[in-house]
MMTF fields as JSON, N, C-alpha, C and O atoms, coordinates in Angstrom:
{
  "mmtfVersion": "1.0.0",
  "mmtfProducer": "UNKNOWN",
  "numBonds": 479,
  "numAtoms": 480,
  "numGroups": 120,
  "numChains": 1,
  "numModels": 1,
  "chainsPerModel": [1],
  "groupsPerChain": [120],
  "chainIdList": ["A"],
  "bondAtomList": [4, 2, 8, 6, 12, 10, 16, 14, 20, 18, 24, 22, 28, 26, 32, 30, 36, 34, 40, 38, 44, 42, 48, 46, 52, 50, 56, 54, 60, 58, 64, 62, 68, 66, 72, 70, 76, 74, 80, 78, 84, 82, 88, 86, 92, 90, 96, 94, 100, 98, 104, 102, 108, 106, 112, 110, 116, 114, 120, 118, 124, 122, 128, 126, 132, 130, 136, 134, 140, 138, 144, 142, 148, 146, 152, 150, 156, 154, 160, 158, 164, 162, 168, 166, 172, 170, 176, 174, 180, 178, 184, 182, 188, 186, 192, 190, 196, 194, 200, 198, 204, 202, 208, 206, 212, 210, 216, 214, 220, 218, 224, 222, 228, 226, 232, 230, 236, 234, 240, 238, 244, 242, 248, 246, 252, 250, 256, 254, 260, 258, 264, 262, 268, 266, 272, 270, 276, 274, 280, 278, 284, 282, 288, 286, 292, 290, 296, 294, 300, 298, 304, 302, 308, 306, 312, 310, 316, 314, 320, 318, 324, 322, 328, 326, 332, 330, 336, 334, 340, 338, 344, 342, 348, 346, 352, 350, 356, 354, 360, 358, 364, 362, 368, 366, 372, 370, 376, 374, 380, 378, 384, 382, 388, 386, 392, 390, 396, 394, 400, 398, 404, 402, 408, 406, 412, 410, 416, 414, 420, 418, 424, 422, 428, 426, 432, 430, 436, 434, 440, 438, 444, 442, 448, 446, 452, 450, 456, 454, 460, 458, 464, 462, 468, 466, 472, 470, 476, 474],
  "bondOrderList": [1, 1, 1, 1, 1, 1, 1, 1, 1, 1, 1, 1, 1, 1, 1, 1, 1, 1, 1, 1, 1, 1, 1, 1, 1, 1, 1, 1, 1, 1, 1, 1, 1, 1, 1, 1, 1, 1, 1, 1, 1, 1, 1, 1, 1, 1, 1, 1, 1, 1, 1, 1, 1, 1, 1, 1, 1, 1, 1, 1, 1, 1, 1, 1, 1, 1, 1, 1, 1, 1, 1, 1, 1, 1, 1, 1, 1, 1, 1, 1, 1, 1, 1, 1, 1, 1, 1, 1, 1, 1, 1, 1, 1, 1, 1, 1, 1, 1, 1, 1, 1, 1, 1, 1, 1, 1, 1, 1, 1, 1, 1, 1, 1, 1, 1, 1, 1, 1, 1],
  "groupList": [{"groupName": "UNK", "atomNameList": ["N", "CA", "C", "O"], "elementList": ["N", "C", "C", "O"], "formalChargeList": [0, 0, 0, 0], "bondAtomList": [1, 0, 2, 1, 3, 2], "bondOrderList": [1, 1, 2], "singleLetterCode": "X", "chemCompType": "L-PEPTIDE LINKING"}],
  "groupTypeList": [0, 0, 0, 0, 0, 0, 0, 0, 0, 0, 0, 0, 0, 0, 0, 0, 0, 0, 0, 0, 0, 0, 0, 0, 0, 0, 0, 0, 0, 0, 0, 0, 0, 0, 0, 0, 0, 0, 0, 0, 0, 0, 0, 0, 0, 0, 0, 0, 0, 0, 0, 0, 0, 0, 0, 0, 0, 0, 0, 0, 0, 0, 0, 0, 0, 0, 0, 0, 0, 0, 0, 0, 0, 0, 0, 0, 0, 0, 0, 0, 0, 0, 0, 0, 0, 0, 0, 0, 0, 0, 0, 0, 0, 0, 0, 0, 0, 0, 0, 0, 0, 0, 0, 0, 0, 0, 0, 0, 0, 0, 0, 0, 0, 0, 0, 0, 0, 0, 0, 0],
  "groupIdList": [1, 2, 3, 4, 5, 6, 7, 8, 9, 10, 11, 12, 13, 14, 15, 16, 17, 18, 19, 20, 21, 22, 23, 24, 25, 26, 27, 28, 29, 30, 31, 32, 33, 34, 35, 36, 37, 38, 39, 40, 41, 42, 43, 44, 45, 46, 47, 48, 49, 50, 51, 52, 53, 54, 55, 56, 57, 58, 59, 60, 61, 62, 63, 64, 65, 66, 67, 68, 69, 70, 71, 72, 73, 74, 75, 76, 77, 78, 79, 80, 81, 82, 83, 84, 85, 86, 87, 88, 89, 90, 91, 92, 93, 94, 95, 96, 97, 98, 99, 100, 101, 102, 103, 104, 105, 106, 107, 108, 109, 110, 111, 112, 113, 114, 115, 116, 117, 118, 119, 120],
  "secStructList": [7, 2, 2, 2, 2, 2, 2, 2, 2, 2, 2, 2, 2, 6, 7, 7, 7, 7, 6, 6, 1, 1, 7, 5, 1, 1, 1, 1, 5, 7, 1, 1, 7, 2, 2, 2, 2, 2, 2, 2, 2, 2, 2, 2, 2, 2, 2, 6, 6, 4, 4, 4, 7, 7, 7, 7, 2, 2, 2, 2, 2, 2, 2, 2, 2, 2, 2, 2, 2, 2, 2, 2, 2, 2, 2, 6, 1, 1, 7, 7, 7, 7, 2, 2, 2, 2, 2, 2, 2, 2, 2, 2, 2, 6, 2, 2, 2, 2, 2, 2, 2, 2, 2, 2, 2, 6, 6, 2, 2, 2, 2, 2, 2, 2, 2, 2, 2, 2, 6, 7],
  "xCoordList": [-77.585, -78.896, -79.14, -80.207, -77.797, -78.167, -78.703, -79.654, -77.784, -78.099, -79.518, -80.021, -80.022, -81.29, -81.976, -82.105, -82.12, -83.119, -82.679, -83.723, -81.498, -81.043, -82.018, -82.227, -82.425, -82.303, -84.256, -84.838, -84.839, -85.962, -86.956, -87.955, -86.275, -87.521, -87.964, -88.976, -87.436, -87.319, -88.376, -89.468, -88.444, -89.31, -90.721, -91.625, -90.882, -91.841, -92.616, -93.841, -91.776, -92.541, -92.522, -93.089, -91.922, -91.95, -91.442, -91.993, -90.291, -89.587, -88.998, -88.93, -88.465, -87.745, -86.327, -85.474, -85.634, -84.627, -83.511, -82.326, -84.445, -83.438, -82.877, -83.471, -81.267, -80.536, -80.554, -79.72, -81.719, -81.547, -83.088, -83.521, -83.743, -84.708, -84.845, -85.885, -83.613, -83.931, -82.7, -81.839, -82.54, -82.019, -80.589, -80.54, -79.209, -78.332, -78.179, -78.587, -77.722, -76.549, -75.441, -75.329, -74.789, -73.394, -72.551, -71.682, -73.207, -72.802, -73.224, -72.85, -74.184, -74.921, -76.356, -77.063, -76.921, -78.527, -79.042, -78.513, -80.646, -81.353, -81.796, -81.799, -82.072, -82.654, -83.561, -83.693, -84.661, -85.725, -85.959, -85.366, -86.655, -86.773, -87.15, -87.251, -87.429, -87.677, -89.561, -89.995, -90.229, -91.459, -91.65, -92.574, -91.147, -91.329, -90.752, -91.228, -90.071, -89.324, -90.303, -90.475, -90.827, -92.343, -93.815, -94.852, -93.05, -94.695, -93.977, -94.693, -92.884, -92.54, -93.001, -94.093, -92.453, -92.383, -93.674, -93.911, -95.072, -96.261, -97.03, -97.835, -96.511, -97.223, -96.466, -97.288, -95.256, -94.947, -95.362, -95.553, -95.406, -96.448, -97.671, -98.21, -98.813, -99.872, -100.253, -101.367, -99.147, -99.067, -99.014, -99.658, -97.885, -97.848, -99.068, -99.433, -99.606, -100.286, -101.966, -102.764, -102.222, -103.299, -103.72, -104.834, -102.745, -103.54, -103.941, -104.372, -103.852, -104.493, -105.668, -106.394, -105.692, -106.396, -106.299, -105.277, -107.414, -107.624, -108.151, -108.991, -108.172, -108.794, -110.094, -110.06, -110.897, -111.955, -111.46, -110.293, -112.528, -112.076, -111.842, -110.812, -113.356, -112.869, -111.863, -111.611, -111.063, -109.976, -108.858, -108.344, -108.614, -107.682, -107.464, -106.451, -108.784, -108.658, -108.221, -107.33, -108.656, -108.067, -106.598, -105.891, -106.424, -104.812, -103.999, -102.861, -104.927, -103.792, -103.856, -103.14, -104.839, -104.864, -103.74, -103.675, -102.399, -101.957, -100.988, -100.581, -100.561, -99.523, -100.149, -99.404, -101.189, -101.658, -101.839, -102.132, -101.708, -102.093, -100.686, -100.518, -99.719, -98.103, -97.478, -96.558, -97.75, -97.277, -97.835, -97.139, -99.499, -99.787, -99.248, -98.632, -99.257, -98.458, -97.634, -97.495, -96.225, -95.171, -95.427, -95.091, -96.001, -95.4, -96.585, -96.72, -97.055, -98.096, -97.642, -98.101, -96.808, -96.297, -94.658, -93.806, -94.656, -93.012, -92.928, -92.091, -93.625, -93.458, -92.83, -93.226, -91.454, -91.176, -90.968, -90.452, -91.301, -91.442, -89.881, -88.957, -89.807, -88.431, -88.731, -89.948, -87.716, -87.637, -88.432, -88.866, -88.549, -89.253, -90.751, -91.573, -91.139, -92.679, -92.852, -93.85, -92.011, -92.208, -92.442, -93.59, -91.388, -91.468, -93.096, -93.826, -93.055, -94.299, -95.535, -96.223, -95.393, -96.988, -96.917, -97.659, -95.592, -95.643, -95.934, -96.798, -95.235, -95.738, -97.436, -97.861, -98.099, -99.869, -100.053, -100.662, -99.721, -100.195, -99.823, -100.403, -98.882, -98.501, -98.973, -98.96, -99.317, -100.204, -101.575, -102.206, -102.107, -103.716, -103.812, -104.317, -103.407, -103.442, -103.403, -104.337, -102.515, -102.166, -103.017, -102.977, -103.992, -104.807, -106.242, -107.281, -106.109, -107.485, -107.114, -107.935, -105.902, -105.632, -106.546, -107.328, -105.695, -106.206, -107.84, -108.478, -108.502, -110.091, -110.74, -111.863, -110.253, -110.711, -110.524, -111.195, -109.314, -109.168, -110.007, -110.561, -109.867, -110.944, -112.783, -113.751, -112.642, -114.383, -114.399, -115.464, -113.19, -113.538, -113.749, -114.761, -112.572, -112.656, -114.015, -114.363, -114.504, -115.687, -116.827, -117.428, -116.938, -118.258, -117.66, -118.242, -116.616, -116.79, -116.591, -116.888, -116.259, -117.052, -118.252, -118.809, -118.737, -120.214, -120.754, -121.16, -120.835, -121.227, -120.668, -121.249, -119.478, -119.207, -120.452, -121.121, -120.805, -121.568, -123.263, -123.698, -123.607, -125.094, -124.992, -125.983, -123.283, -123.605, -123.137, -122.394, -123.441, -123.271, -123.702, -123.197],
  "yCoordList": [-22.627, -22.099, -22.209, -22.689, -21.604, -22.231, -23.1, -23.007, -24.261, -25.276, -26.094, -27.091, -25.537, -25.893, -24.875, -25.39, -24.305, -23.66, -24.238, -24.53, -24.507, -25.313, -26.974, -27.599, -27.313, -28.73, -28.788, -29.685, -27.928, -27.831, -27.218, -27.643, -26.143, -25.177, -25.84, -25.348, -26.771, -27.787, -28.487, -28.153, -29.222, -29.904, -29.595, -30.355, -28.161, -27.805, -27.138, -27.219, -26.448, -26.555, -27.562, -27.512, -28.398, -29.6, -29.273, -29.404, -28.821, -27.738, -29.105, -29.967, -28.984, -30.028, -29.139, -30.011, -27.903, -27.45, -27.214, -27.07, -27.201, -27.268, -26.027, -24.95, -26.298, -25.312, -24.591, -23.686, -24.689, -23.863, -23.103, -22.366, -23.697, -22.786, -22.374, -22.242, -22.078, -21.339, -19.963, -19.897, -19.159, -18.425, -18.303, -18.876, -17.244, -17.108, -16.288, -15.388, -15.929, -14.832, -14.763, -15.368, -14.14, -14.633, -15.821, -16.217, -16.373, -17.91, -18.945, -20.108, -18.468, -19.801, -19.979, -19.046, -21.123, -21.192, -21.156, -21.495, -20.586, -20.041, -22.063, -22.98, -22.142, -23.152, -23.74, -24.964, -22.525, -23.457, -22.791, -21.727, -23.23, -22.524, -21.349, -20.911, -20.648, -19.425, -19.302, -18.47, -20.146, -20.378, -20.604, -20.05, -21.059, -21.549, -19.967, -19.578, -19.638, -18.484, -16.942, -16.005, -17.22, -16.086, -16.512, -15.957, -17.997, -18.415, -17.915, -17.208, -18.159, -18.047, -16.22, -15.963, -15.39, -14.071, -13.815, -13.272, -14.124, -13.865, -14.265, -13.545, -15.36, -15.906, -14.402, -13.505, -14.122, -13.766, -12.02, -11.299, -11.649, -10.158, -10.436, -9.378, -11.755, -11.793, -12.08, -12.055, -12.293, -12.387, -10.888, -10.566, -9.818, -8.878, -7.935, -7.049, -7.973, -7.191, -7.466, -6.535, -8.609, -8.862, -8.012, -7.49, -7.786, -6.525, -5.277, -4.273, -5.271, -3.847, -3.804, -2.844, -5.521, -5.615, -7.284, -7.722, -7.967, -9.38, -9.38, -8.481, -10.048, -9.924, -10.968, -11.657, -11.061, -11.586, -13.255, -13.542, -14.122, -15.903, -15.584, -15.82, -14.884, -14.943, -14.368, -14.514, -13.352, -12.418, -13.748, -14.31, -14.065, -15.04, -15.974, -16.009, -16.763, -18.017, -17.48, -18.148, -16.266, -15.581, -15.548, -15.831, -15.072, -14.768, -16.079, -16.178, -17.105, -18.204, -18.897, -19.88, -18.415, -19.437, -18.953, -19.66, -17.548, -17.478, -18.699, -19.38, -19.036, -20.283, -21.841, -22.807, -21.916, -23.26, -23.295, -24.389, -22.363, -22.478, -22.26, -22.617, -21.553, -21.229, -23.022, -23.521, -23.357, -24.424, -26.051, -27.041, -25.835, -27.492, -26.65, -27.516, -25.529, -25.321, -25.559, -26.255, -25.227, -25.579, -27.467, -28.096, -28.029, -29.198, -30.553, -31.767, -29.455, -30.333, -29.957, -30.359, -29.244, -28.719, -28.536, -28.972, -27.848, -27.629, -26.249, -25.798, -25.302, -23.629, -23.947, -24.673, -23.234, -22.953, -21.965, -21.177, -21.748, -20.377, -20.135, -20.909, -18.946, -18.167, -17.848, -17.694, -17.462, -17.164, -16.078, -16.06, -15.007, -13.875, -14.178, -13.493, -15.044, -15.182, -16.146, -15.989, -17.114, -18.396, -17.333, -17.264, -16.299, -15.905, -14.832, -14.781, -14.232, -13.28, -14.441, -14.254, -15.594, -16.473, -17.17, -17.598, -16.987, -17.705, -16.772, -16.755, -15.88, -14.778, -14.043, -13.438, -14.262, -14.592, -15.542, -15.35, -17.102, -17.634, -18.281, -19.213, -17.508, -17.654, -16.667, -16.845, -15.769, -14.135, -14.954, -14.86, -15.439, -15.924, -17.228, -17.035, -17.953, -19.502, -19.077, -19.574, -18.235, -17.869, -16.837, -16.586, -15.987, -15.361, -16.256, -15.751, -17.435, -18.244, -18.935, -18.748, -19.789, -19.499, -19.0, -19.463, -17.583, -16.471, -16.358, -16.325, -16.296, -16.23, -17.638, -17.567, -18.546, -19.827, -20.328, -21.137, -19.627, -19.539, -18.694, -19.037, -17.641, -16.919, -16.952, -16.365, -17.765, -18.203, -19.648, -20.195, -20.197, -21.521, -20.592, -20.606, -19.879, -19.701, -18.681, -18.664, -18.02, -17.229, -18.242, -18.161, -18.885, -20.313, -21.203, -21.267, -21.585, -22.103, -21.295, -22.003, -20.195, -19.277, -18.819, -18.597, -18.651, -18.225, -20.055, -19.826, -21.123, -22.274, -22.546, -23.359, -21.727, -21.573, -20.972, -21.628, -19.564, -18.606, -19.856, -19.987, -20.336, -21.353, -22.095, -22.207, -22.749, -23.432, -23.207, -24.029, -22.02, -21.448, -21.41, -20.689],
  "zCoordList": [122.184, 121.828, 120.318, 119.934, 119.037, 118.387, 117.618, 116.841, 117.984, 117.315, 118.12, 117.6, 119.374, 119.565, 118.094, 116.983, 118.206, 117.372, 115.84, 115.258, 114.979, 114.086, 113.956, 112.917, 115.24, 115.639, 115.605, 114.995, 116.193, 116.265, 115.116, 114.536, 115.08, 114.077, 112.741, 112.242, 112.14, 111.107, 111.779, 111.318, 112.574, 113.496, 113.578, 113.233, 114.168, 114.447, 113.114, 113.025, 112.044, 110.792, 109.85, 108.759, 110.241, 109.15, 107.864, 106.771, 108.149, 106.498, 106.548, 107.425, 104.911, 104.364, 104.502, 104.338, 104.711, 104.347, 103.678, 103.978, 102.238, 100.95, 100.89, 100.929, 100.759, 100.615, 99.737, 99.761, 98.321, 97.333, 97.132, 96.246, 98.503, 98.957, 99.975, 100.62, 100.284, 101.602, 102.035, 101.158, 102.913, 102.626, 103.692, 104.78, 103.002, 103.633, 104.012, 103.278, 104.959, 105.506, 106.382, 107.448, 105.966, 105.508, 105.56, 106.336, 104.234, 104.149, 104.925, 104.771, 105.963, 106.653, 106.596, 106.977, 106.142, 105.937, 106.871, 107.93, 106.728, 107.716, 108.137, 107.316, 109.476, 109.325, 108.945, 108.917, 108.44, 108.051, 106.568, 106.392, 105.612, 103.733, 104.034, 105.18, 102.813, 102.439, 102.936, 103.733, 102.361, 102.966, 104.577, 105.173, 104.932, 106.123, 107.248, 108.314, 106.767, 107.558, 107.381, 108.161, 105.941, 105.996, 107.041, 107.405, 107.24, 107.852, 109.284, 109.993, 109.682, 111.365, 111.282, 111.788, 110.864, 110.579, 110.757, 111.836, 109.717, 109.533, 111.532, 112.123, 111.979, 113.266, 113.973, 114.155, 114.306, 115.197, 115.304, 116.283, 113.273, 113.726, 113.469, 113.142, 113.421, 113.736, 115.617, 116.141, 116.169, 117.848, 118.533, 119.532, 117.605, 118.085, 117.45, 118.223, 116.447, 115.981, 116.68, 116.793, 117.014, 117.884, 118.723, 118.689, 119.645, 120.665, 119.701, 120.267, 118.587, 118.148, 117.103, 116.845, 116.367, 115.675, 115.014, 114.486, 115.155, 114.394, 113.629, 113.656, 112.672, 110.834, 111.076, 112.095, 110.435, 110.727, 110.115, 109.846, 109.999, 109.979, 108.191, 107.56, 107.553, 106.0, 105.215, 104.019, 106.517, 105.983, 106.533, 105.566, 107.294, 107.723, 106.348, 105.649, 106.157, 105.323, 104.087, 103.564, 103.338, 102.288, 101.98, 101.013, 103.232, 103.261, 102.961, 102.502, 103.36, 103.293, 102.272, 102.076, 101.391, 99.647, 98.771, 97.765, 98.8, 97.643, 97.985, 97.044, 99.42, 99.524, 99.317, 99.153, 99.338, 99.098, 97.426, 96.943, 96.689, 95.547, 94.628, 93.463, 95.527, 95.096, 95.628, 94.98, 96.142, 96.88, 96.152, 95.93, 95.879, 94.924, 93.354, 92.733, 92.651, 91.205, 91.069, 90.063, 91.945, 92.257, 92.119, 91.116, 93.212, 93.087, 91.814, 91.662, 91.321, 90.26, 88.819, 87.75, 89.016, 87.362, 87.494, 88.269, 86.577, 86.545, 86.588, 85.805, 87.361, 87.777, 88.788, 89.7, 88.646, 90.155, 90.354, 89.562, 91.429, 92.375, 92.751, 92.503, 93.373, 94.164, 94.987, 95.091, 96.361, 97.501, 98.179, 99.331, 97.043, 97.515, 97.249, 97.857, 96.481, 96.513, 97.672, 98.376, 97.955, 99.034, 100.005, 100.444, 100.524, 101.546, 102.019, 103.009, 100.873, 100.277, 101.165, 102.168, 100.279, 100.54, 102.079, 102.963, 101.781, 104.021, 104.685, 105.561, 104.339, 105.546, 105.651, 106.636, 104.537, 104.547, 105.06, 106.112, 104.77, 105.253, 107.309, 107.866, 107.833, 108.466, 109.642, 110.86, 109.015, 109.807, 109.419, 110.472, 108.832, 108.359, 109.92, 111.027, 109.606, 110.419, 111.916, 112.546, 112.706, 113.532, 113.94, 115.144, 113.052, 113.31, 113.541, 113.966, 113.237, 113.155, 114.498, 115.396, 114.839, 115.855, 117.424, 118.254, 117.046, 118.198, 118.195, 119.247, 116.79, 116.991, 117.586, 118.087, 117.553, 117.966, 119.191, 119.833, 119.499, 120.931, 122.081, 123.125, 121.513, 122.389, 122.002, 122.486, 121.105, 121.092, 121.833, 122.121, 122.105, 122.941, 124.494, 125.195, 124.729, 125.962, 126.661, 127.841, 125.709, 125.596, 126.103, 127.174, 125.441, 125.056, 126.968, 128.051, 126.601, 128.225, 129.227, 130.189, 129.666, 130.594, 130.867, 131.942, 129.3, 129.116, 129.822, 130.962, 129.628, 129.985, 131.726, 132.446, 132.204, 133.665, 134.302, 135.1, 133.905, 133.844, 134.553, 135.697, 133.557, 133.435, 134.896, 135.618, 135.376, 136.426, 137.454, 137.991, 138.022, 139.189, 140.197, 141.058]
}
């Protein structure tokens, strides 16, 4: 099971998995960076936090500019960031995306029921 999840999660976020951005415990790297592991984190309590409350599309897209803007500084200059801000801006932007997600989903499925609804 491990090493499925070692083998994939890289995959499915498209992390590069640099070992000096990303994090340990006890002595073994997480599989995917420090960013990438705030973005899995941010999806999985924007999945659970859904049933109680969704942020609207301009609160979503908000959330997700401090990592697009931590992320082109980083690679357009010579600031580099640390683990706790990577993780900080993934996990916004990872609760943001995943919340746009969920609103887009249920306005598709809204819109084609409501259009079921017309041809009855």
């Amino acid at each position: 099971m491990q090493e499925k999840i070692y083998k994939w999660l890289p995959i499915i976020f498209g992390c590069h998995t640099r070992a000096d951005r990303s994090f340990f415990y006890k002595g073994k790297k997480f599989p995917i960076c420090a960013r990438c592991t705030g973005e899995l984190i941010g999806i999985i309590f924007s999945l659970l936090s859904s049933f109680i409350y969704i942020p609207s599309v301009k609160l979503s897209l908000i959330l997700m500019i401090p990592m697009i803007i931590d992320g082109f500084t980083q690679s357009l200059t010579k600031y580099e960031s640390n683990n706790i801000l990577r993780v900080i801006t993934g996990f916004l932007f990872g609760y943001g995306i995943f919340s746009l997600f969920i609103i887009f989903t249920v306005i598709t499925f809204k819109y084609g029921y409501n259009l079921g609804l017309q041809y009855r």
